[in-house]
N, C-alpha and C positions, 0 to 999 in steps of 0.2 A: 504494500500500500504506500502511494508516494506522499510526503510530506502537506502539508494546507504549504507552507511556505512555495513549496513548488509547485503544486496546482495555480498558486494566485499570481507567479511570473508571471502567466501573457493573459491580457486580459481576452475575454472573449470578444465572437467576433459580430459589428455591428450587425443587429438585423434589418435588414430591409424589406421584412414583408415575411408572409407566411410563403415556406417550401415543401409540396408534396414530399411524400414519397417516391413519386413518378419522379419527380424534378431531380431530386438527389439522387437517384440512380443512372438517369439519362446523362448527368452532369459526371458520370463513373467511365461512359463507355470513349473508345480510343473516337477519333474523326473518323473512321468509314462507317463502325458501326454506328454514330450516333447520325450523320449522312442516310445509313440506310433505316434506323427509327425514325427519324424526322419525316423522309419520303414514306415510309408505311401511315404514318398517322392521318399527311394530309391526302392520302388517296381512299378514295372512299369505296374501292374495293376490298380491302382490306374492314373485315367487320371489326367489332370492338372484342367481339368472341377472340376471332382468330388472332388479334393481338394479344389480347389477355394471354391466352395459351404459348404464346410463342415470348411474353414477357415474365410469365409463371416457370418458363422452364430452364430460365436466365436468371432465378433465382429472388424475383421481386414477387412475393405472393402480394397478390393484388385482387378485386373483387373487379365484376364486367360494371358493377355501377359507378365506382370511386374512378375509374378507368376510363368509363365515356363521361362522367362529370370534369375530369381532368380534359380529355381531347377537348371535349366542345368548348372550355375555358381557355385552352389554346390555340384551338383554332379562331374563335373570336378575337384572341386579343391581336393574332397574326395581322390581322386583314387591316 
């Protein structure tokens, strides 16, 4: 267990706003795959199902509602 003295070195980091879970994981992947999440989200072939499953098996358990309330939040704010 590390010291309070050393926990309180850096302070934390400002926030600007509330961050999914979606967010902080997306903000995890290298530049092709987050390229190639960013194009699956805004194609709307891609259902929110078949994202779910393919972002569940990438290790972000996620539910199909928090997931399309997340897209449709991003996608709105894109435009």
């Amino acid at each position: 267990m590390m010291a309070l003295k050393d926990l309180l070195k850096t302070p934390p980091r400002t926030r600007t706003g509330y961050r999914s879970r979606i967010d902080v994981w997306r903000e995890s992947l290298d530049d092709a795959d987050l390229k190639a999440f960013d194009a699956a989200v805004k194609n709307p072939e891609w259902t929110t199902s078949a994202l779910v499953t393919v972002v569940n098996a990438e290790g972000l358990q996620i539910s199909d509602a928090a997931f399309r309330d997340w897209r449709k939040r991003t996608l709105r704010e894109a435009v």
